[in-house]
C-alpha positions as CSV (number, residue, x, y, z in Angstrom):
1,X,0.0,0.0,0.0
2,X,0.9,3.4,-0.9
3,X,1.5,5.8,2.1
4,X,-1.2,8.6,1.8
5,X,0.4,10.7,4.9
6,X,3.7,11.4,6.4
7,X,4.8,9.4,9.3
8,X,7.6,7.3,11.5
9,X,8.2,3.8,11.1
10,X,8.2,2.4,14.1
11,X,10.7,-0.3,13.6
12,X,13.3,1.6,12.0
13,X,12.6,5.0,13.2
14,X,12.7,6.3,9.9
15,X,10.6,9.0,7.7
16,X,7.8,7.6,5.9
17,X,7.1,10.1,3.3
18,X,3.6,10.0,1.3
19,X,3.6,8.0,-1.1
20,X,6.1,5.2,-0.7
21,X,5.0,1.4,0.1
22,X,4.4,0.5,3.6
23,X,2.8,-2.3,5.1
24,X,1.3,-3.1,8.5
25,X,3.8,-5.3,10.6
26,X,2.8,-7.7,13.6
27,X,1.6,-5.5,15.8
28,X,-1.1,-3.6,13.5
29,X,1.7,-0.9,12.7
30,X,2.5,0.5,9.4
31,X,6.3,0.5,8.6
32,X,7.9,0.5,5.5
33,X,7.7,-2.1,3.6
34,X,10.9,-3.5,4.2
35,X,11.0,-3.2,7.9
36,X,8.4,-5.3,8.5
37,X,8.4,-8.6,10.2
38,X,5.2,-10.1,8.0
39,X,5.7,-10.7,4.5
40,X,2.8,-11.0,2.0
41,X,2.7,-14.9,0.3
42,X,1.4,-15.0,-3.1
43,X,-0.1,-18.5,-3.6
């Protein structure tokens, strides 16, 4: 998913700027996409 507002990542502690891919990670959070801890399986 596409980031519609700016934000922190809360694994990294990083800028999420709108726009770029985040996902939500184990907790319910969003993160970026490549900090989080789920990954989507395609079957």
């Amino acid at each position: 998913m596409k980031a519609r507002f700016p934000g922190t990542c809360t694994e990294c502690g990083g800028q999420i700027k709108v726009g770029k891919t985040i996902q939500k990670n184990s907790k319910g959070q969003w993160v970026h996409d490549a900090c989080s801890d789920l990954k989507d399986e395609l079957p």
